[in-house]
N, C-alpha and C positions, 0 to 999 in steps of 0.2 A: 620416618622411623626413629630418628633423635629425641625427636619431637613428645614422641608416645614413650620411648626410654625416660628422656627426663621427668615424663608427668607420673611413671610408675614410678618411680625411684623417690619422686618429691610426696608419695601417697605412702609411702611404706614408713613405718614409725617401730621402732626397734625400742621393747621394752624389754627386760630381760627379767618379766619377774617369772622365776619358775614355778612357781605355784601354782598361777594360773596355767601354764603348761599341762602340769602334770593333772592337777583337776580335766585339764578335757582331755589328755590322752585317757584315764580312768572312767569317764563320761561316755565318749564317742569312740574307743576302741577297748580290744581286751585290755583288764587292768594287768597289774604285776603276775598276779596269781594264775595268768597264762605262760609264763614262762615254763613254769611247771607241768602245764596240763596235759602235754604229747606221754611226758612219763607215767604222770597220774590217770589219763586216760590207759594206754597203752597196759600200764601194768596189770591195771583196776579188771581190763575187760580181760588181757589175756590170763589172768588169774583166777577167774571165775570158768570160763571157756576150758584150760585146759586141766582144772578141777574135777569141775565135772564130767568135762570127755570120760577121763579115766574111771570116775563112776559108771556113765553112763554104760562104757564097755563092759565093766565087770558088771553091771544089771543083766543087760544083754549076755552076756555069757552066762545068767544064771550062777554068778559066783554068792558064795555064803557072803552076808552083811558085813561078818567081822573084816571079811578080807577085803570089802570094797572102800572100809571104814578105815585099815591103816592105808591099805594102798594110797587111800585119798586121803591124806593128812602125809605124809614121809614124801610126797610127790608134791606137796604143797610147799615144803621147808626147804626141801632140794629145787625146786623150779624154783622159789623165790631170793634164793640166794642166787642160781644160777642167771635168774635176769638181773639183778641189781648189779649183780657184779658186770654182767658182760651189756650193760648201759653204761656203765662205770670207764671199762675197755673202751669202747668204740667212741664216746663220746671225746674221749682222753686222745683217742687216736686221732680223730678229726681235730680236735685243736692243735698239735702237733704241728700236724700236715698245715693248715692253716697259717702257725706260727714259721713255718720253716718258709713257705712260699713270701710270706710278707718279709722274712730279712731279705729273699733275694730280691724283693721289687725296692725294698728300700737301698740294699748294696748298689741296684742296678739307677735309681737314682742319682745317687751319690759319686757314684762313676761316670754312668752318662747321663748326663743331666738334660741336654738337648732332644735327645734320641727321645727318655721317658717323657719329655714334653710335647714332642711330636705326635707321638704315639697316646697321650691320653687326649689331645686336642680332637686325632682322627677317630676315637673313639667316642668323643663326645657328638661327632657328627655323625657318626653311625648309627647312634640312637637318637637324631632329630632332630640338634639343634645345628642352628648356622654357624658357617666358617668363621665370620668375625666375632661371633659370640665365643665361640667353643674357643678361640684363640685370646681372647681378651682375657675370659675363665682361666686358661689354663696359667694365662703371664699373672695373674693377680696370686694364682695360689701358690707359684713360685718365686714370687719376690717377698716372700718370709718366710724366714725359718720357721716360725710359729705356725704356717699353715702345711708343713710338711706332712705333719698326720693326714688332715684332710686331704692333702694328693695321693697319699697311698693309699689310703682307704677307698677312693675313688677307682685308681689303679683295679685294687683288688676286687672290686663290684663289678665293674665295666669289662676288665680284659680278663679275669677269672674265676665271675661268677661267687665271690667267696664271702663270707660275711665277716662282722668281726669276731674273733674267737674267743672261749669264753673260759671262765677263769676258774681254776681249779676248785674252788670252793662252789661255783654252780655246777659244775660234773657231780661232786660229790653227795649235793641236792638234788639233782636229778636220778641218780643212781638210788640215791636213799626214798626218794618218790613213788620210784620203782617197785623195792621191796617192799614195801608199807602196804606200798596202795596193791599190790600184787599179792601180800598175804592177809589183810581184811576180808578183802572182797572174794578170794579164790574158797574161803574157810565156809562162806556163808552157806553154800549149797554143802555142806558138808558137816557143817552145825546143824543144819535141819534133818538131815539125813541121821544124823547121830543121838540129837533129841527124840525123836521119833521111834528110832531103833530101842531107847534103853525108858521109855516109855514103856515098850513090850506092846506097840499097837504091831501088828504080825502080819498085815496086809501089806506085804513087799512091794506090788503095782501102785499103792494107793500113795505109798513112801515118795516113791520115784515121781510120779506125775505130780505131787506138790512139791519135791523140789525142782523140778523141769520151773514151773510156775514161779517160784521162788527166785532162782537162778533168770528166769527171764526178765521179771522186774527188776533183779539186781542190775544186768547188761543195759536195761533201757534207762535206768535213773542213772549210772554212770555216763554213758554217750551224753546224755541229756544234759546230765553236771557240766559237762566237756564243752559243749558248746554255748553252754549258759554264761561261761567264763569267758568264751571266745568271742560271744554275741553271735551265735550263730543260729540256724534255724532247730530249735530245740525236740519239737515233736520228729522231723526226718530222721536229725543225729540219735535221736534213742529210738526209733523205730528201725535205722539200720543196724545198729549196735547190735539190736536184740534182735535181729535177724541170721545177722553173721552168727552169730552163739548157738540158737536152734539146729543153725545148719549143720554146722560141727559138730556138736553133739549128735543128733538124729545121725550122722555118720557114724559116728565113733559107734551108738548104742549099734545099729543094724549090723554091724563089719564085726561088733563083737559076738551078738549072737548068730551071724554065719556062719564064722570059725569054727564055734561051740558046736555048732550042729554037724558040722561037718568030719570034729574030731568025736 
């Protein structure tokens, strides 16, 4: 085992040029521009999704155009403030929470220093590696101050699952991700709907089923966006996309025109 240790160790060559790094993390996995794409996705589809619901309902209930035309625009400004902001919230809370867990693994460091050593050694062997290793790791990353980050960070991965948290300034990218891509994409079924109407083409059915059409291309080129960024399987993520969105909608229209019939 020494044996095979030193012959790995004498094969490893430690260059530090970042460049190359960052070229094949940009190559062989998502680039930067996935950082973003949980909001960008997220916003993009539930903006257009819950756009049109509110359409689709007032079709369905046989509501006059004007009224399904502000409905859906005042539901577009209002939903899209309403998610940027509360992306803005929760993302903010979660770093918090994040932040406040890692002072206490660093306090709990700092105090017991044995104990957190124990304890991330047993946790290293918990996920698979061996006792002399996981012990050797954990004395290398406590005999410098300089590797202090890297034991809580590990700390924080291992014994509670956490990542590292992120900085006020990507909250407020994500949030603004949010509303952007939440009021683009949510307007579009609503811009065709509205050109159409002041057109004075008068065929209400005919309105609707091209922007059903409309709106379902929008949901499958966004998913599709989504995973193109991610490297993901591109044709599934926009055919789920644009499935989930159908669905909801064809609810919202039927439950609208239920109602109607029923009142």
């Amino acid at each position: 085992m020494d044996n095979m240790d030193s012959n790995i160790d004498s094969n490893i060559e430690i260059n530090m040029n970042m460049d190359e790094i960052i070229e094949h993390i940009e190559k062989e996995h998502a680039n930067k521009a996935a950082h973003n794409i949980k909001s960008f996705t997220y916003g993009g589809v539930d903006g257009v999704i819950t756009t049109f619901a509110i359409m689709a309902a007032a079709v369905g209930a046989n509501l006059d155009p004007k009224v399904v035309i502000i409905m859906g625009f005042s539901n577009l400004i209002a939903d899209a403030l309403s998610m940027g902001f509360g992306d803005y919230l929760s993302s903010n809370a979660e770093r918090n929470y994040i932040n406040a867990e890692k002072k206490k693994e660093t306090y709990e460091y700092k105090t017991h220093r044995d104990h957190e050593m124990k304890e991330l050694a047993e946790l290293y062997v918990y996920n698979g590696m061996e006792v002399a290793d996981a012990i050797r790791l954990v004395s290398i990353l406590a005999s410098k101050e300089k590797y202090t980050k890297i034991f809580i960070n590990h700390m924080m991965t291992l014994e509670l699952d956490l990542p590292e948290a992120e900085t006020p300034k990507d909250i407020f990218i994500k949030a603004l991700f949010t509303f952007i891509s939440f009021t683009i994409f949510g307007s579009i079924p609503l811009l065709i709907f509205l050109i159409m109407y002041l057109s004075e083409y008068d065929n209400k059915n005919n309105i609707f089923i091209i922007t059903c059409v409309v709106s379902s291309i929008t949901l499958f080129l966004v998913g599709a966006f989504g995973a193109k960024i991610t490297k993901q399987n591109v044709l599934k993520n926009g055919i789920l996309t644009m499935v989930n969105g159908m669905v909801a909608t064809s609810a919202a229209y039927f439950i609208g025109w239920w109602i109607e019939s029923l009142l």
